[in-house]
Predicted model as a PDB file, atoms N, CA, C, CB and O in Angstrom, pLDDT in the B-factor column:
MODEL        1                                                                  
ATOM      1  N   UNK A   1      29.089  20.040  -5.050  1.00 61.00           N  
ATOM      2  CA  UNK A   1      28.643  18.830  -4.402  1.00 61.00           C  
ATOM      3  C   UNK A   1      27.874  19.198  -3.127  1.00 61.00           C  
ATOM      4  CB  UNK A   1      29.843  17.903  -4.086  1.00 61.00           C  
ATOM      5  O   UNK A   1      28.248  20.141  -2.430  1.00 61.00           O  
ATOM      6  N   UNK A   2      27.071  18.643  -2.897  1.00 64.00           N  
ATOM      7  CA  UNK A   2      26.044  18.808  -1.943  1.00 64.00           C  
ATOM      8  C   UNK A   2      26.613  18.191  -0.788  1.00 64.00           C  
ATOM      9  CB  UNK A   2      24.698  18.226  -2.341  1.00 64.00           C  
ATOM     10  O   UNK A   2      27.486  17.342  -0.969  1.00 64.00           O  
ATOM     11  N   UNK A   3      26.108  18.608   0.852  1.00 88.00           N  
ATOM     12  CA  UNK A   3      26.661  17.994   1.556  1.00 88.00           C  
ATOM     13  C   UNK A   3      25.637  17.010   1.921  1.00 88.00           C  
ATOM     14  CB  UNK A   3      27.255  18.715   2.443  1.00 88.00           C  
ATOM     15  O   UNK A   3      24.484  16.986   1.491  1.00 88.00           O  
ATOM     16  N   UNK A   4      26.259  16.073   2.889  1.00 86.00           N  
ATOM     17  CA  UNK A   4      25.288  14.919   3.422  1.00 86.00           C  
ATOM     18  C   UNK A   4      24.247  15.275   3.933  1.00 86.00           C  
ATOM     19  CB  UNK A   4      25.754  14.105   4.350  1.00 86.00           C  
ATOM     20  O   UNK A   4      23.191  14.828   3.484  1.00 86.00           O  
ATOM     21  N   UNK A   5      24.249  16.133   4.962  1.00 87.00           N  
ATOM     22  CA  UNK A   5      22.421  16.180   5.637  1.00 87.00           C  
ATOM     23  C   UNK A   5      21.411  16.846   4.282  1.00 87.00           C  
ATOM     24  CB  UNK A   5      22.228  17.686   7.435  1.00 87.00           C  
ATOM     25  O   UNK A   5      20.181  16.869   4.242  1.00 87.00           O  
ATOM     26  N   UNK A   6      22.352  17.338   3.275  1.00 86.00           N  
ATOM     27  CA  UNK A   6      21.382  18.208   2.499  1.00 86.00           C  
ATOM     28  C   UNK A   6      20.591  17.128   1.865  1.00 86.00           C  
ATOM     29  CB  UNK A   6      22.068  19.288   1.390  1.00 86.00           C  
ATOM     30  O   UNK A   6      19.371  17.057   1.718  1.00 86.00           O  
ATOM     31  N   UNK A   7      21.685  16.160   1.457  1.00 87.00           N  
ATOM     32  CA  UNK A   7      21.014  14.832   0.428  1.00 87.00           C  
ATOM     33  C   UNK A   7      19.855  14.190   1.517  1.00 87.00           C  
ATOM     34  CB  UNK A   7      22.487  13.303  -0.100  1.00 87.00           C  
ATOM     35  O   UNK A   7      18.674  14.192   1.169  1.00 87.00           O  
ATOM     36  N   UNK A   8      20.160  13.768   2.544  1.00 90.00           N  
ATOM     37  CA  UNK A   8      19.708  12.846   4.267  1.00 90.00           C  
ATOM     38  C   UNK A   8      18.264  13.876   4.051  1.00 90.00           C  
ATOM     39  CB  UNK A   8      21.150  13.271   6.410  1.00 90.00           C  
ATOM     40  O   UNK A   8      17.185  13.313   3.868  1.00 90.00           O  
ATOM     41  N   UNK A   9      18.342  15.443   4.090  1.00 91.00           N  
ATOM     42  CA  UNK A   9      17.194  15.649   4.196  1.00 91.00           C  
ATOM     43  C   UNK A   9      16.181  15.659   3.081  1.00 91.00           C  
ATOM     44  CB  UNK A   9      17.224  16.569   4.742  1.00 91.00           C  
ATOM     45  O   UNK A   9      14.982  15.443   3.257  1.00 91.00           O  
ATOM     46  N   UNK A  10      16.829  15.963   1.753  1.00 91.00           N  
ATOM     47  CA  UNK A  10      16.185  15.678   0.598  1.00 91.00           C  
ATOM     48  C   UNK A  10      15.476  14.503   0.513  1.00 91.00           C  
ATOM     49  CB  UNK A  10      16.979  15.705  -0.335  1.00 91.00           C  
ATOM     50  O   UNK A  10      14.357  14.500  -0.002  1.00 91.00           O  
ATOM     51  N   UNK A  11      16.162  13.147   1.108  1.00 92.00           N  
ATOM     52  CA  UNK A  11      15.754  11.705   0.574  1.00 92.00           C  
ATOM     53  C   UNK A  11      14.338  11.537   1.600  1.00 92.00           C  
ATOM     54  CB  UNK A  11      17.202  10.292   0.867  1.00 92.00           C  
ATOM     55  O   UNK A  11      13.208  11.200   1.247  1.00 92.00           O  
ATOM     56  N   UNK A  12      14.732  11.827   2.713  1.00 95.00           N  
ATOM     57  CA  UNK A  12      13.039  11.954   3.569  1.00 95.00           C  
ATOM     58  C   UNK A  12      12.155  13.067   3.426  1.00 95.00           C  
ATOM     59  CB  UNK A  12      13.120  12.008   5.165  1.00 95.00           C  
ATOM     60  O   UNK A  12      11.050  13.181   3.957  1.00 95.00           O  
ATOM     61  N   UNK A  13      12.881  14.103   2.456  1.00 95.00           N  
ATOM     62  CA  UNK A  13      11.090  14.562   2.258  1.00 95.00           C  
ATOM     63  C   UNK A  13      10.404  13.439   1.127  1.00 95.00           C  
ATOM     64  CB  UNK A  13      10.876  16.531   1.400  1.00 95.00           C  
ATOM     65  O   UNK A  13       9.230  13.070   1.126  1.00 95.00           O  
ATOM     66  N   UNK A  14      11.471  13.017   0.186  1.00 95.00           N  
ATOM     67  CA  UNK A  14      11.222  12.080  -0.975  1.00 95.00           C  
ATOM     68  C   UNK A  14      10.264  11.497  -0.163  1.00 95.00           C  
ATOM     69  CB  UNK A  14      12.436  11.096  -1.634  1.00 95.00           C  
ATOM     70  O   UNK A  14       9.095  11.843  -0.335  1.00 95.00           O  
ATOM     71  N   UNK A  15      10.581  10.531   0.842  1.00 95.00           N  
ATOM     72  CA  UNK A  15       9.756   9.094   1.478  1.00 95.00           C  
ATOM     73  C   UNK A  15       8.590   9.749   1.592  1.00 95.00           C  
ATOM     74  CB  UNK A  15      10.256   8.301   3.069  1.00 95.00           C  
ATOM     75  O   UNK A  15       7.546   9.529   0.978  1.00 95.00           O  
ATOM     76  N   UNK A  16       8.859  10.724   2.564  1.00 96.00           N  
ATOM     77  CA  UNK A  16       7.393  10.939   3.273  1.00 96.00           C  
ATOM     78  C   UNK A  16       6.485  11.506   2.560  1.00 96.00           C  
ATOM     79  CB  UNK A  16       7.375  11.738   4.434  1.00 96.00           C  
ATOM     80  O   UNK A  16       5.422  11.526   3.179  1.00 96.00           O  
ATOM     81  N   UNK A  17       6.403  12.081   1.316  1.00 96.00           N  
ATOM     82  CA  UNK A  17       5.631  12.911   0.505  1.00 96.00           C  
ATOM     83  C   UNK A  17       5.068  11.250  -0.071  1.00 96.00           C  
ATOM     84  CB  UNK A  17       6.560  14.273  -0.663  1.00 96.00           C  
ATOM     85  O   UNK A  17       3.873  10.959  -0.022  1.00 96.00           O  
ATOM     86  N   UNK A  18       6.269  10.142  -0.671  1.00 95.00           N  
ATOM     87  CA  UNK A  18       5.256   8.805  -1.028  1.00 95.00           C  
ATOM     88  C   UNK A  18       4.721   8.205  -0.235  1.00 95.00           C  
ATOM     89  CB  UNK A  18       5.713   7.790  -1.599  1.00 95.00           C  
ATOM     90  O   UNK A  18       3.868   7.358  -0.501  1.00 95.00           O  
ATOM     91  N   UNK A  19       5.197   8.584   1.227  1.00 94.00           N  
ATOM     92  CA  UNK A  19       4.232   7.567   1.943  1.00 94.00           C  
ATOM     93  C   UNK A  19       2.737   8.164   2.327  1.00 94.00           C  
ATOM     94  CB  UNK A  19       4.970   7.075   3.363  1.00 94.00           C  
ATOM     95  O   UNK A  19       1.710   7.637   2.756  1.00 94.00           O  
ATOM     96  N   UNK A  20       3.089   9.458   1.983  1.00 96.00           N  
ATOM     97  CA  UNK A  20       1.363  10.634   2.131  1.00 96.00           C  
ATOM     98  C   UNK A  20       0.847   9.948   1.039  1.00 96.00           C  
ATOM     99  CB  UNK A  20       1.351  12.817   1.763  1.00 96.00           C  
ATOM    100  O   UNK A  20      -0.086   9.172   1.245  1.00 96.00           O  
ATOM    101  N   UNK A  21       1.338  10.108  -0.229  1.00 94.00           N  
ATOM    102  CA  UNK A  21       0.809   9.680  -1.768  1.00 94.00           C  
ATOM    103  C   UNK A  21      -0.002   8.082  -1.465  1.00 94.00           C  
ATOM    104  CB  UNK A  21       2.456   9.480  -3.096  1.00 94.00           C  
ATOM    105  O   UNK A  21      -1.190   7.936  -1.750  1.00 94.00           O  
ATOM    106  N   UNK A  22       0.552   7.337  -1.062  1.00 90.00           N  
ATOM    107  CA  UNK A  22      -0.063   6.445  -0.574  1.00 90.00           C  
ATOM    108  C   UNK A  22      -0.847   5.704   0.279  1.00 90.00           C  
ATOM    109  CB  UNK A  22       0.244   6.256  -0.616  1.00 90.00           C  
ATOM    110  O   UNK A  22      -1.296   4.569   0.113  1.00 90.00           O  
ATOM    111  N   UNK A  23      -1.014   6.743   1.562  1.00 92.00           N  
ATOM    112  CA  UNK A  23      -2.029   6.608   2.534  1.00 92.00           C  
ATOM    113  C   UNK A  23      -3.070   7.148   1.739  1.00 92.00           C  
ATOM    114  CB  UNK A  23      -1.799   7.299   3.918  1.00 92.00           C  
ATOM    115  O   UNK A  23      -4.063   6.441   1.569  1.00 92.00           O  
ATOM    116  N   UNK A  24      -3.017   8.417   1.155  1.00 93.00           N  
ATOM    117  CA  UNK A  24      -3.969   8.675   0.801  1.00 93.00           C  
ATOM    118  C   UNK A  24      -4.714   8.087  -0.328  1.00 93.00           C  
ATOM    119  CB  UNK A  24      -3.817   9.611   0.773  1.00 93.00           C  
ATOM    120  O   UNK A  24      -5.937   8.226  -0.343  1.00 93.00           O  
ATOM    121  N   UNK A  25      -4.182   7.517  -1.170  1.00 89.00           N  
ATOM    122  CA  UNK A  25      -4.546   7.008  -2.440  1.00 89.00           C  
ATOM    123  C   UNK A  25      -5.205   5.461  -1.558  1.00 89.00           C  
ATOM    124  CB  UNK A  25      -2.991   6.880  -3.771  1.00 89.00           C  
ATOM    125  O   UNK A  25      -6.249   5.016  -2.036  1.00 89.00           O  
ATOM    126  N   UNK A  26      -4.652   4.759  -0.428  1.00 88.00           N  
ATOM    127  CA  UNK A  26      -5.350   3.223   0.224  1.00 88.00           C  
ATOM    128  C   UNK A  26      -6.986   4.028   0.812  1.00 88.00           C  
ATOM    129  CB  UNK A  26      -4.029   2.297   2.069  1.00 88.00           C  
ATOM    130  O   UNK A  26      -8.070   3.448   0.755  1.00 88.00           O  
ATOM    131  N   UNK A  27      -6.796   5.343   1.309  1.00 90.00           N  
ATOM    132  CA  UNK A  27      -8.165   5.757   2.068  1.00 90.00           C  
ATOM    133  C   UNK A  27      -9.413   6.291   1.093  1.00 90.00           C  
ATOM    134  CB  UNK A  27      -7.796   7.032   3.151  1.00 90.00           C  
ATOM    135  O   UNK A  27     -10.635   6.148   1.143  1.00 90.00           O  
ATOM    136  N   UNK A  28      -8.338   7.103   0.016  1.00 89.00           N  
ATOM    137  CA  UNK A  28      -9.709   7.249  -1.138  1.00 89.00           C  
ATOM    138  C   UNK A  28     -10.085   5.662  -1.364  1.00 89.00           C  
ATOM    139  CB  UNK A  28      -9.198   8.118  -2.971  1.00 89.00           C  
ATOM    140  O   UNK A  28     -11.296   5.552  -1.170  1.00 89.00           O  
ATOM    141  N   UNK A  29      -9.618   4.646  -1.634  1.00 86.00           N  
ATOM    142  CA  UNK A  29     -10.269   3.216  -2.260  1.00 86.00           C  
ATOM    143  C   UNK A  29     -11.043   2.658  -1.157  1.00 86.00           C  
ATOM    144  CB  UNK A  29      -9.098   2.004  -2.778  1.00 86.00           C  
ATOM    145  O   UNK A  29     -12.257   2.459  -1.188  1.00 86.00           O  
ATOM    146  N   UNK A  30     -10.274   2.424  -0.198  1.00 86.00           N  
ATOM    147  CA  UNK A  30     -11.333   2.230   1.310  1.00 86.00           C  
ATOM    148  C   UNK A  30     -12.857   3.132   1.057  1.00 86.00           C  
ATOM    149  CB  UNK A  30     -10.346   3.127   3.031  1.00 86.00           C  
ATOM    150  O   UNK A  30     -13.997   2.681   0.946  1.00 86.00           O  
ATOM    151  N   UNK A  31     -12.331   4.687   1.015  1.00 89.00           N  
ATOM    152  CA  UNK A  31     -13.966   5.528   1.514  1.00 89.00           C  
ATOM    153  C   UNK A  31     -14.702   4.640   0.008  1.00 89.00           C  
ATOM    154  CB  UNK A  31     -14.017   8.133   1.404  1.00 89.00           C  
ATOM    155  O   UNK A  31     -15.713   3.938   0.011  1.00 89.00           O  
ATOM    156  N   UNK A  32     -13.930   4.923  -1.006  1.00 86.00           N  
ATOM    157  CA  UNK A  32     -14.913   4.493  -2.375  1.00 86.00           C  
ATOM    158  C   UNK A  32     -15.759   2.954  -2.154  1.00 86.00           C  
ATOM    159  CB  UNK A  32     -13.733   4.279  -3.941  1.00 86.00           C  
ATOM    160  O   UNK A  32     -16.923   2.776  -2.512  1.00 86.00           O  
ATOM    161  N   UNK A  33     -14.915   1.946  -1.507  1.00 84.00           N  
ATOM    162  CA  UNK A  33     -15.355   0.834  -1.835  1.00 84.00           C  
ATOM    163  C   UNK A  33     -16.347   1.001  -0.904  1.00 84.00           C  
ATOM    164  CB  UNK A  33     -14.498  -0.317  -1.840  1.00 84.00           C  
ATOM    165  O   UNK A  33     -17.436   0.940  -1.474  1.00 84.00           O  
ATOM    166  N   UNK A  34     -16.482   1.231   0.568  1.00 85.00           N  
ATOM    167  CA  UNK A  34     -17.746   1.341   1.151  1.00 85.00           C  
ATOM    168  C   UNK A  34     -18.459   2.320   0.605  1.00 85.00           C  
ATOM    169  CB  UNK A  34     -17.711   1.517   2.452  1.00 85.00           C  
ATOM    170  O   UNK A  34     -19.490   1.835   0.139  1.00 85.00           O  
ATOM    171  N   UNK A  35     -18.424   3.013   0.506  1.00 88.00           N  
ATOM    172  CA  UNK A  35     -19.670   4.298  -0.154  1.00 88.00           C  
ATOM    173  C   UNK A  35     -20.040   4.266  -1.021  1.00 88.00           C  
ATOM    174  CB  UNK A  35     -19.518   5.532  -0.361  1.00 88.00           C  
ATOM    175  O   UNK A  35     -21.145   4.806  -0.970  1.00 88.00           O  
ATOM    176  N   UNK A  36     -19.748   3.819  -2.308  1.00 86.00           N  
ATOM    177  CA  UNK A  36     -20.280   3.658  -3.472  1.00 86.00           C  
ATOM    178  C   UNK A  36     -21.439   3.917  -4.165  1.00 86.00           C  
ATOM    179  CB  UNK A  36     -20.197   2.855  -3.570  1.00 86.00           C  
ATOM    180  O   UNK A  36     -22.290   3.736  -3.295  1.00 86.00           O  
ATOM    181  N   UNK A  37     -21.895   4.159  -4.955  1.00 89.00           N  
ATOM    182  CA  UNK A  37     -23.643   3.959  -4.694  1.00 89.00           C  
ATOM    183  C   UNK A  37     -24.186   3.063  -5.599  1.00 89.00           C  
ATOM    184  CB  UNK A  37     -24.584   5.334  -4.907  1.00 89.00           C  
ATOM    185  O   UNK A  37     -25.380   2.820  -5.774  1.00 89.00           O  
ATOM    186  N   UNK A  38     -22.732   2.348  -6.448  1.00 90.00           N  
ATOM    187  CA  UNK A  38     -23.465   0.818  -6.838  1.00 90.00           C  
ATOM    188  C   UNK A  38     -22.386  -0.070  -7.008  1.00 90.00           C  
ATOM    189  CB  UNK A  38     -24.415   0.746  -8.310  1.00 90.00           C  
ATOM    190  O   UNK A  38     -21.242   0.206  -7.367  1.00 90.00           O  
ATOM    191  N   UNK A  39     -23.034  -1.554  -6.609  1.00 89.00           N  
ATOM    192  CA  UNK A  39     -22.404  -2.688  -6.183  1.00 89.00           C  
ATOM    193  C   UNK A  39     -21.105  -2.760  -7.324  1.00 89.00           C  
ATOM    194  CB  UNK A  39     -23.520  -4.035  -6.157  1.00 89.00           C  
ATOM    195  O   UNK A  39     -19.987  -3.062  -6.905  1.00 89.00           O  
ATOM    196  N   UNK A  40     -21.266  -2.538  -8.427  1.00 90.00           N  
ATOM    197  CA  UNK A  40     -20.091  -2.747  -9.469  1.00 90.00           C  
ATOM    198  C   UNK A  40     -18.970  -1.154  -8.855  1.00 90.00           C  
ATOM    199  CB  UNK A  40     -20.920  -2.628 -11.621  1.00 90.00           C  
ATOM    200  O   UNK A  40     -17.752  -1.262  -8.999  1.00 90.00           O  
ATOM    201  N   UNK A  41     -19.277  -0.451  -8.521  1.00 87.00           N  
ATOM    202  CA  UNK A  41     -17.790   0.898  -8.587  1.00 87.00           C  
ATOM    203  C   UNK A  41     -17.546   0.232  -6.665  1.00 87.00           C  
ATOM    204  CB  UNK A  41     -18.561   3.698  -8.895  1.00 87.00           C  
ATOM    205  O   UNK A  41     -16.515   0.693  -6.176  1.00 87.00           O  
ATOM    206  N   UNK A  42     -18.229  -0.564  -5.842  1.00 86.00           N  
ATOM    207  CA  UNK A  42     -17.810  -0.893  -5.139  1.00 86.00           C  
ATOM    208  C   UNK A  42     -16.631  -2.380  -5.383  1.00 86.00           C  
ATOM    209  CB  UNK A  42     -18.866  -0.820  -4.470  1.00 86.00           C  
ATOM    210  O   UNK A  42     -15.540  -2.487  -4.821  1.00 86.00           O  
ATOM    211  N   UNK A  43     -17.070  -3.109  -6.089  1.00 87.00           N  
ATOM    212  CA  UNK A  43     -16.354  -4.171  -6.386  1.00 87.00           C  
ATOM    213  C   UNK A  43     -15.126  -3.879  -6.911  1.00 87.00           C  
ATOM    214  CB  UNK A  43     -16.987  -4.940  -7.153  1.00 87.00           C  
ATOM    215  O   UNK A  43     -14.096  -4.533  -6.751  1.00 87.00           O  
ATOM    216  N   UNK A  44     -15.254  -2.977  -7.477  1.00 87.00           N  
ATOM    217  CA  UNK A  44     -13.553  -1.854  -9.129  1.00 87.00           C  
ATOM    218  C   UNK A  44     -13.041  -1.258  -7.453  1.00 87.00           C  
ATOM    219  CB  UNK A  44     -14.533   0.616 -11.229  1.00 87.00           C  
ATOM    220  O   UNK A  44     -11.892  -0.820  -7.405  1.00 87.00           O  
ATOM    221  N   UNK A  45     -13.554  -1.249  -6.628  1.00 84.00           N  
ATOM    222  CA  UNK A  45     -12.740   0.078  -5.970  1.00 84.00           C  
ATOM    223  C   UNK A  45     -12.380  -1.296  -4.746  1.00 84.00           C  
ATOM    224  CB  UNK A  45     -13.946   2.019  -5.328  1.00 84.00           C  
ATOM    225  O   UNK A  45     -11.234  -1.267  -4.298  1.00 84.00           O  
ATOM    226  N   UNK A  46     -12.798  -1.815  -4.511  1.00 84.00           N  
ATOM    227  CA  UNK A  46     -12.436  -3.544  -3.510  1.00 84.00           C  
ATOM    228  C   UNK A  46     -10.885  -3.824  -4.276  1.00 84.00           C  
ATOM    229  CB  UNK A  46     -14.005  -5.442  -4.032  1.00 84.00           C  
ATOM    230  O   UNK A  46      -9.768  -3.563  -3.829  1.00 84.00           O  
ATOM    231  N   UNK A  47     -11.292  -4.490  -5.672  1.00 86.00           N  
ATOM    232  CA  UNK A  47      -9.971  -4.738  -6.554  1.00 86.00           C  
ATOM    233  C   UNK A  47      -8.922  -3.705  -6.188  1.00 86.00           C  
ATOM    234  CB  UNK A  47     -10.266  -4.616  -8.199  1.00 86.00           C  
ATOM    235  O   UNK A  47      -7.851  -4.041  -5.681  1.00 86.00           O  
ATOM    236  N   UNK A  48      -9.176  -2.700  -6.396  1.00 84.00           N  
ATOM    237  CA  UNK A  48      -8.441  -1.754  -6.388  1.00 84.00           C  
ATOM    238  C   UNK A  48      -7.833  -1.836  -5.099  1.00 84.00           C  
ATOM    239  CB  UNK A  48      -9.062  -0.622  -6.710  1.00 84.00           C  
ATOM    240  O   UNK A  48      -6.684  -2.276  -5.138  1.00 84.00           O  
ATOM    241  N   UNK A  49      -8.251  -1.554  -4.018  1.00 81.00           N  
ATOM    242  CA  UNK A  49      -7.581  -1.936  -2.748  1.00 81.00           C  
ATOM    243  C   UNK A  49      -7.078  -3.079  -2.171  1.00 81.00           C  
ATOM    244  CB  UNK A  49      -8.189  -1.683  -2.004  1.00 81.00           C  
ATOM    245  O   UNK A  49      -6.359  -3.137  -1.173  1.00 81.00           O  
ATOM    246  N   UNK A  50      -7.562  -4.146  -2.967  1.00 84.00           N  
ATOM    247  CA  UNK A  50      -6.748  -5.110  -2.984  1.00 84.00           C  
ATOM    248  C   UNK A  50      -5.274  -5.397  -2.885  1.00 84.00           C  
ATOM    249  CB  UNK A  50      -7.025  -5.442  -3.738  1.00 84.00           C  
ATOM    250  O   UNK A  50      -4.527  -5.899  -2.045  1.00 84.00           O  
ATOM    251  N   UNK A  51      -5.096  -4.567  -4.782  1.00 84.00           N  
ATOM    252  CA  UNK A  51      -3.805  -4.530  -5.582  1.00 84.00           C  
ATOM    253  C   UNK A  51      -3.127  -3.723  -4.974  1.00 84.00           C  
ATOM    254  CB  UNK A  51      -3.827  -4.173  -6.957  1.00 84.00           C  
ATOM    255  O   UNK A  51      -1.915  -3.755  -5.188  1.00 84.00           O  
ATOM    256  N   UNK A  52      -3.799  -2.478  -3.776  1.00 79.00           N  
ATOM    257  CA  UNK A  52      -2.943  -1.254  -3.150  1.00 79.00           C  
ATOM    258  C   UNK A  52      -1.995  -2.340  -2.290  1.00 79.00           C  
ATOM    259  CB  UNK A  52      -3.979   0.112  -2.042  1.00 79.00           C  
ATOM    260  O   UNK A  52      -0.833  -2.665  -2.531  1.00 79.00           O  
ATOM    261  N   UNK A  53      -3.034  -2.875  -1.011  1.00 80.00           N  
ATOM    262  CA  UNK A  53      -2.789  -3.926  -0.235  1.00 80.00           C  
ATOM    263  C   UNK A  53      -1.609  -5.037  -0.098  1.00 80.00           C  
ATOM    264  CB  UNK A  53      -3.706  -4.435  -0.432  1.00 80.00           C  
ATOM    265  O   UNK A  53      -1.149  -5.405   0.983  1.00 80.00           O  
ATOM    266  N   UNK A  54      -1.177  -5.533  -1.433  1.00 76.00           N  
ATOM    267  CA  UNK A  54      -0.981  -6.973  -1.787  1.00 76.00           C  
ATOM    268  C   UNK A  54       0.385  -7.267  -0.571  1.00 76.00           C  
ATOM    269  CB  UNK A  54      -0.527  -7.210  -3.757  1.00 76.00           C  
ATOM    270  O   UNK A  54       0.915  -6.225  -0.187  1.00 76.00           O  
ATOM    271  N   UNK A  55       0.804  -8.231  -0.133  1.00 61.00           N  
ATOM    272  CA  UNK A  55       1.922  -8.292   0.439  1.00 61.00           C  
ATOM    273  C   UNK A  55       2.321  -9.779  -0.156  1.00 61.00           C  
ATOM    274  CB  UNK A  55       1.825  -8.044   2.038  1.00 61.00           C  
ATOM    275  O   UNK A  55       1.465 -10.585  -0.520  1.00 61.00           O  
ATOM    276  N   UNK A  56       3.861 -10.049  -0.208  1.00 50.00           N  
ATOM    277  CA  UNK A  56       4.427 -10.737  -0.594  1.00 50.00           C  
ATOM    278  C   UNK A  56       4.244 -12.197   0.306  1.00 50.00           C  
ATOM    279  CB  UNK A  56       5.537 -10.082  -0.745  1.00 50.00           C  
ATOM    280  O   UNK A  56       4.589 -12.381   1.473  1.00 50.00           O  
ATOM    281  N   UNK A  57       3.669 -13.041  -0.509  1.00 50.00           N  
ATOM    282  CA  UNK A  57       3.327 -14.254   0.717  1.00 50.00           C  
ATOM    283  C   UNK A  57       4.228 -15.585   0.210  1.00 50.00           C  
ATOM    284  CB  UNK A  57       1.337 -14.765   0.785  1.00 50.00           C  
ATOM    285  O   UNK A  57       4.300 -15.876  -0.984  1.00 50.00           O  
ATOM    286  N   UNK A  58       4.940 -16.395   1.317  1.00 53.00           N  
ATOM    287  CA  UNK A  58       5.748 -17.162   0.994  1.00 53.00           C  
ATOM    288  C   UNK A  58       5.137 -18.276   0.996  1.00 53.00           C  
ATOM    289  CB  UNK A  58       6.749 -17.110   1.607  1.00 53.00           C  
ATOM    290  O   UNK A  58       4.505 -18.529   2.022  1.00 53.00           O  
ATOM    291  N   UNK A  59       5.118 -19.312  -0.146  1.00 54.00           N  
ATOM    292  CA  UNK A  59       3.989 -20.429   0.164  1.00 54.00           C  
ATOM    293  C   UNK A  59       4.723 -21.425   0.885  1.00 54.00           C  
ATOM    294  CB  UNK A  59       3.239 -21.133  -1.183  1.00 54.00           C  
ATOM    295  O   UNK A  59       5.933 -21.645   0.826  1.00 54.00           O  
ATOM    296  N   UNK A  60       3.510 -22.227   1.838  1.00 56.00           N  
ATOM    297  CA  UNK A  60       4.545 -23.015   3.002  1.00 56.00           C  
ATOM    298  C   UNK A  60       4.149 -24.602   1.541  1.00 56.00           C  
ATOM    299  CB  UNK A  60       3.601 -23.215   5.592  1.00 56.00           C  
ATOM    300  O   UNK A  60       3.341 -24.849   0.646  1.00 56.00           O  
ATOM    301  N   UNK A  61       5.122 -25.095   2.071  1.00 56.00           N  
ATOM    302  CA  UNK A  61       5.239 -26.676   1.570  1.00 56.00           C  
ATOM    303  C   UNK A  61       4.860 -27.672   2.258  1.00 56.00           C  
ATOM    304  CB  UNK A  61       6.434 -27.099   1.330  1.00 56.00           C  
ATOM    305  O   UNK A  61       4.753 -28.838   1.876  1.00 56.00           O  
ATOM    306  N   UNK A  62       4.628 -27.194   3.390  1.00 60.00           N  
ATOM    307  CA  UNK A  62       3.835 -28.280   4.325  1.00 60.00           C  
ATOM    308  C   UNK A  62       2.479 -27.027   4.936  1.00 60.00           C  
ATOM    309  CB  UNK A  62       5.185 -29.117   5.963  1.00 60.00           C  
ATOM    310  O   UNK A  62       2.592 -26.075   5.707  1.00 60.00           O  
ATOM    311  N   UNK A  63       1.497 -27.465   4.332  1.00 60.00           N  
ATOM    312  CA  UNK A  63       0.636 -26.542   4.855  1.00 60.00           C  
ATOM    313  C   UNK A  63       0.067 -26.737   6.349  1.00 60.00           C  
ATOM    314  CB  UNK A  63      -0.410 -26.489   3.942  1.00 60.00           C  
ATOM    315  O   UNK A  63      -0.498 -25.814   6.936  1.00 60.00           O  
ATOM    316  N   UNK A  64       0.278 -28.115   6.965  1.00 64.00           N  
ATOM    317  CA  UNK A  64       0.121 -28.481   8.415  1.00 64.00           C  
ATOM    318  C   UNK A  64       1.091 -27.936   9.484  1.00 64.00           C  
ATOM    319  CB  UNK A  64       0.197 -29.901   8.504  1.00 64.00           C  
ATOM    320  O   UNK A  64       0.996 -27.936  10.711  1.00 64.00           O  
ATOM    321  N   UNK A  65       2.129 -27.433   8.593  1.00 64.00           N  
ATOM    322  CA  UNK A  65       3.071 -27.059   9.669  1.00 64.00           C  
ATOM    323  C   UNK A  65       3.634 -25.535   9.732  1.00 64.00           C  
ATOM    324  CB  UNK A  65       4.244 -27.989   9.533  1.00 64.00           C  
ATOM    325  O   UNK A  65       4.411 -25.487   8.778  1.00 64.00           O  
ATOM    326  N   UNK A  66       3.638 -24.330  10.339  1.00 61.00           N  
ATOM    327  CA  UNK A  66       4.232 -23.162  10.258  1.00 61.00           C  
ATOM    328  C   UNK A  66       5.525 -22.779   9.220  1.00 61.00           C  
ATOM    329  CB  UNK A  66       4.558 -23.006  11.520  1.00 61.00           C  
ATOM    330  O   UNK A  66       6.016 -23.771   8.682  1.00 61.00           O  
ATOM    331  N   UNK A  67       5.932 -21.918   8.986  1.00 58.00           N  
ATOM    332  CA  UNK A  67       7.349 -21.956   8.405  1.00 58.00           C  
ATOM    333  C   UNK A  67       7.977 -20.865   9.221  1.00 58.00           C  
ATOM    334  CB  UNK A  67       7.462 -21.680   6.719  1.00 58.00           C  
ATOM    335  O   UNK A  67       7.330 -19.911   9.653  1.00 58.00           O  
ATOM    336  N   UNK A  68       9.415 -21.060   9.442  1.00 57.00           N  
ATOM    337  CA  UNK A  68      10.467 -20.757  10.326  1.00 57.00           C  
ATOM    338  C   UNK A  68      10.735 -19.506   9.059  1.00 57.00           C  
ATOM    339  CB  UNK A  68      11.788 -22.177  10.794  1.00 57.00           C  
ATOM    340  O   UNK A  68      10.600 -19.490   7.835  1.00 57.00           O  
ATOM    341  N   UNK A  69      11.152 -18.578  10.031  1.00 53.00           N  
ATOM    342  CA  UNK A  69      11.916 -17.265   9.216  1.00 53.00           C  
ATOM    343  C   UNK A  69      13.061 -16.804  10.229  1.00 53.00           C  
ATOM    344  CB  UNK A  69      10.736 -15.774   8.875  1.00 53.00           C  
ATOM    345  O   UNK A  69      13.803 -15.866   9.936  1.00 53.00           O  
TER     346      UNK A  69                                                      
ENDMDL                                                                          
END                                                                             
């Protein structure tokens, strides 16, 4: 059995190697969508950063008024 810091340090190289995997994978779609050199692999690579992007949005029921969290 493994001890605790061994697992503690195992689980954050885990994170941080996905959170590299994923900065880098939002900045290749960023450089792609501006650089492109035509309007369609800019638009596929927009989508694409989109779907990287997405965040969970709570719809309000009164759209005149804020919602409390």
């Amino acid at each position: 059995m493994l001890p605790l810091p061994a697992l503690l340090d195992d689980a954050a190289v885990g994170i941080a190697s996905g959170g590299l995997l994923y900065t880098a994978s939002i900045t290749t779609a960023a450089l792609v969508a501006l650089l492109a050199p035509t309007p369609a692999r800019r638009r596929d690579a927009r989508k694409v950063l989109a779907l990287l992007l997405r965040r969970s949005v709570t719809e309000n029921p009164n759209p005149g008024k804020p919602t409390q969290q």
